[in-house]
N, C-alpha and C positions, 0 to 999 in steps of 0.2 A: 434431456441431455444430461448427461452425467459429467461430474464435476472433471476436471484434470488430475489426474494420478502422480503421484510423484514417483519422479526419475522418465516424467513426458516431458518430450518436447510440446513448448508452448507456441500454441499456432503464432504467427504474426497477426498484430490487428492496428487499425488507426484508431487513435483515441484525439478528441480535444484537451489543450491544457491550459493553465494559467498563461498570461500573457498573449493569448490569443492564437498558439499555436497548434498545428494537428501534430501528432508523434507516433512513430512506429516502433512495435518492439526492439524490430530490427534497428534503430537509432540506438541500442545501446549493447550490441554486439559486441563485445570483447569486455563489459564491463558484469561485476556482479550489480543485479537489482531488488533491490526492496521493496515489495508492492504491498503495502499498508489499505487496506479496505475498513475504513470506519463510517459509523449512525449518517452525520450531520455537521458540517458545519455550525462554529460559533456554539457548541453545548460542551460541557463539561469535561467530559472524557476525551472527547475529542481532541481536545484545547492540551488537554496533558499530554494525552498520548503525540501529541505534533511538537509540544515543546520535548517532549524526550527525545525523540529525533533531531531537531533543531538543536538543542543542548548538546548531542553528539555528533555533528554533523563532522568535524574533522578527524574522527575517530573510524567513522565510515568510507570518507572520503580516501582515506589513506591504506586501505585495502582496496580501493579500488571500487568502493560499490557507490551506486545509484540510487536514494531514497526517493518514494513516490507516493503522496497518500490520493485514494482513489474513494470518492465516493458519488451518491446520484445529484448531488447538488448543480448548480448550473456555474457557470465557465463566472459569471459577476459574483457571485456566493462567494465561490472558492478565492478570487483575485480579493476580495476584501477581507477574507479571513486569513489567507497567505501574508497581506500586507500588516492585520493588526498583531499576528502573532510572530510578524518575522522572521516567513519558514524560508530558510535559505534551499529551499528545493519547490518542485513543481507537484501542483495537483491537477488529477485528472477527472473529468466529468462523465460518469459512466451513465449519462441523461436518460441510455436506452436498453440499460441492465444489460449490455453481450458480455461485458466482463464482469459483471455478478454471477452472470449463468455461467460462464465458463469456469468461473473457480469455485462456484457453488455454494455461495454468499447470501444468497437470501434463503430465507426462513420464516414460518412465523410465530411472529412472538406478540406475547400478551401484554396491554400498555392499558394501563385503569382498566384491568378487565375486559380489555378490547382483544380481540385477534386480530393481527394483519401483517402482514408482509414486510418485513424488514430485514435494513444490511446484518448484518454478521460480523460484527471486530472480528478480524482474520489480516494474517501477514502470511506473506510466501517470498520465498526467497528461489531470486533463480538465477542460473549461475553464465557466467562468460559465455557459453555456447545456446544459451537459450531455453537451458531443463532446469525442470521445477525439482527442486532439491530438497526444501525446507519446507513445513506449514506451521502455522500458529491458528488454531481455531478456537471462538468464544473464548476470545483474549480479553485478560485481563488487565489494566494498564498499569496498572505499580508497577516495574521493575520491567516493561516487556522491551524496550528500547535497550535495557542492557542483557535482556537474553538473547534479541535477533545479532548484537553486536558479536558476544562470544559465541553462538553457533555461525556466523560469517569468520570471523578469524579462525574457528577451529576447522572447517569445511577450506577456506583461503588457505590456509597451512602459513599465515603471516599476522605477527599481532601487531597493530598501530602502535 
């Protein structure tokens, strides 16, 4: 299956979330969203990359968008690692890789010289009506919370 192209429409899917809920893309119809795809729970990058988000959160929120970080961890993972870092947004458990394969997220990559299959730091940005607008691949985290922020304002045509 080949990844999603930007400027597609993103199918609808049910995902599990934090707090024990299921969610549809369509639950955020009229809003812009942030679909943040990172390694792992509770590791390094990860922990930044979610306080960046979190540190911006009113900045996003005020254009109107939706931040989401999405990775394979399980729905207990995510709720404790939501809690210790005090992500005022919800993560999603992608347990069965449909939305790794759909945005085309896994890869493999070398770890001690190992090969094996792993997520992809990747953000995509999709907009009020449900099309994928923006990508961020083999993202870096320094500074990536304030490049999704200025290409959402500059795409919104409204800066917080």
């Amino acid at each position: 299956m080949n990844p999603l192209a930007l400027g597609s429409p993103v199918p609808d899917f049910q995902v599990l979330s934090t707090g024990g809920k299921t969610v549809s893309l369509s639950d955020f119809s009229g809003q812009w969203l942030v679909l943040y795809f990172y390694p792992k729970d509770n590791t390094p990058g990860c922990i930044v990359e979610g306080q960046g988000f979190r540190d911006r959160i009113d900045l996003f929120s005020a254009v109107n968008a939706v931040i989401v970080g999405v990775s394979r961890d399980s729905i207990k993972s995510h709720d404790g690692f939501k809690a210790r870092q005090q992500l005022p947004f919800d993560l999603w458990s992608d347990h069965d890789e449909a939305l790794c394969q759909l945005f085309g997220v896994i890869a493999t990559k070398n770890w001690f010289g190992k090969s094996l299959l792993g997520l992809v730091r990747s953000t995509f940005l999709i907009n009020p009506h449900g099309v994928l607008v923006h990508e961020w691949r083999a993202v870096k985290v320094k500074g990536h919370a304030e490049a999704v922020l200025a290409k959402l304002t500059e795409l919104a045509g409204t800066h917080p």
